[in-house]
C-alpha positions in Angstrom: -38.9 29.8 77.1 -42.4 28.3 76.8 -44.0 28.9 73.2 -47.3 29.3 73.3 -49.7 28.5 70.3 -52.3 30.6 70.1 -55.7 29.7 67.8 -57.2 33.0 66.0 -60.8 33.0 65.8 -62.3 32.9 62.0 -65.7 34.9 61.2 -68.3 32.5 59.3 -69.7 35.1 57.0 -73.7 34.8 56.5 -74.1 32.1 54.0 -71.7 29.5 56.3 -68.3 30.1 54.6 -65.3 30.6 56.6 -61.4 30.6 54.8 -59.4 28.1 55.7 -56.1 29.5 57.5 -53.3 30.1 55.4 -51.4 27.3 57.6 -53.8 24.5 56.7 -54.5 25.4 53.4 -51.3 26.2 51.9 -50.8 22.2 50.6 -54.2 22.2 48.8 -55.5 24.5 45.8 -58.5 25.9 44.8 -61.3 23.8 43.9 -59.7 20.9 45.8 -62.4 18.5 47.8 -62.6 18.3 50.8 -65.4 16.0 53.3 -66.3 16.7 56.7 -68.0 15.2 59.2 -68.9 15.2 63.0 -66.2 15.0 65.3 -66.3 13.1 68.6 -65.9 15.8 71.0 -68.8 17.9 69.5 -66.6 19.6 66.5 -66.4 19.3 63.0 -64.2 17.1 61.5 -62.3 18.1 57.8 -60.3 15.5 55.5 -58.9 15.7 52.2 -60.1 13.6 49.8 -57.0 11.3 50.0 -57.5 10.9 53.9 -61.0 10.5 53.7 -60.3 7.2 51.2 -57.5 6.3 53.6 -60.1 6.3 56.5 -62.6 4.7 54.8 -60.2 1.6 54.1 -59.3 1.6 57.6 -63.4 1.7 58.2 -63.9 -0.9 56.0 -62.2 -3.4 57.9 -64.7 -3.3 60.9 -66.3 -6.3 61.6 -70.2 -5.6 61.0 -71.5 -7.6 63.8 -69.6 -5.6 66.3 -72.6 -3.3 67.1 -69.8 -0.4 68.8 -68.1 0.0 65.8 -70.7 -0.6 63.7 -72.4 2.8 65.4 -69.4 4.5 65.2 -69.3 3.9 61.2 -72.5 4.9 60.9 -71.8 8.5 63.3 -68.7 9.6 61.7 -69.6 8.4 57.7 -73.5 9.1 58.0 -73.6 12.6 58.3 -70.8 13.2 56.0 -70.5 15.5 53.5 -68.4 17.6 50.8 -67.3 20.9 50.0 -64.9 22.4 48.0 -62.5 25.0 48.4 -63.5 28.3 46.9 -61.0 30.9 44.9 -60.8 33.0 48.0 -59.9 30.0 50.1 -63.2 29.3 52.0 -65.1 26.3 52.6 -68.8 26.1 52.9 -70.0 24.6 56.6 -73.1 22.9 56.4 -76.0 23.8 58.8 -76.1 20.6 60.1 -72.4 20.3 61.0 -72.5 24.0 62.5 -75.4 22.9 64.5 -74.0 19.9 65.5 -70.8 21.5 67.0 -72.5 24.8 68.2 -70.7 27.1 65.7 -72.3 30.3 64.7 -70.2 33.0 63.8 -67.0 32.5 64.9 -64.9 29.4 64.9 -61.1 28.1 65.3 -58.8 25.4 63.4 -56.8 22.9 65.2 -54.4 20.9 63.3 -54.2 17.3 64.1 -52.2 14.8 62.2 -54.7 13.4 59.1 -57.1 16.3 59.3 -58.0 19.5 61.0 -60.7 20.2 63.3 -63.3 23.0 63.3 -64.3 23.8 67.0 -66.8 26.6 68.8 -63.9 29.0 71.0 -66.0 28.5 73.9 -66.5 24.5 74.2 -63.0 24.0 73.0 -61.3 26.3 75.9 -63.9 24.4 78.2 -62.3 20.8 76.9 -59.2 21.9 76.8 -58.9 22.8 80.8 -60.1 19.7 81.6 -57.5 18.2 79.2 -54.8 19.7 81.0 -55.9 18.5 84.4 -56.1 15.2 83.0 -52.7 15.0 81.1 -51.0 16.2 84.3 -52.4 12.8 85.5 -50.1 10.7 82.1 -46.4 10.4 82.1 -45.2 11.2 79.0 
């Protein structure tokens, strides 16, 4: 039988904090950094502090006269920035980030390997279909 994973939406309260779900959040503590940035796909991207330093090494070793990466260094470290996590495990989501990724009042988490991603429902059901119609397309 075919499981299923289903994403619950999470309500942003008023002032741009939303908890963290208890999956994601249960290896890190109160108080506990964490940075976030823009994603690719129009979302919001969320690290740890040690994967954020891991990703920056890896960033590091760009070559600066390679204009592609050079943009893409500048997109996902320019607009980064940090929060921590509060005693009732919530993050604070900057404006510009929400903006950014079309997030108002509701949201979802997806897990991916090094960090999570913060999405808008509607634009990640709308990039998921076309996912799966391109996926059909990869043998795997």
């Amino acid at each position: 039988m075919e499981k299923k994973r289903i994403n619950r939406l999470h309500h942003i309260d008023e002032k741009g904090r939303v908890a963290i779900p208890v999956n994601l959040r249960k290896e890190m503590k109160y108080g506990e950094k964490l940075i976030l940035t823009k994603g690719i796909e129009k979302c919001i991207y969320v690290f740890t502090e040690e994967e954020w330093r891991k990703f920056e090494e890896r960033i590091r070793e760009f070559p600066l006269w390679d204009e592609e990466k050079r943009k893409a260094v500048r997109y996902l470290l320019g607009e980064s920035e940090e929060t921590e996590i509060d005693a009732q495990g919530r993050i604070l989501i900057p404006g510009n980030l929400m903006a950014y990724a079309n997030i108002s009042k509701v949201c979802m988490f997806i897990k991916m390997p090094r960090w999570f991603e913060i999405w808008n429902p509607d634009l990640y059901a709308e990039l998921h279909k076309v996912e799966e119609l391109n996926f059909k397309e990869i043998p795997l």
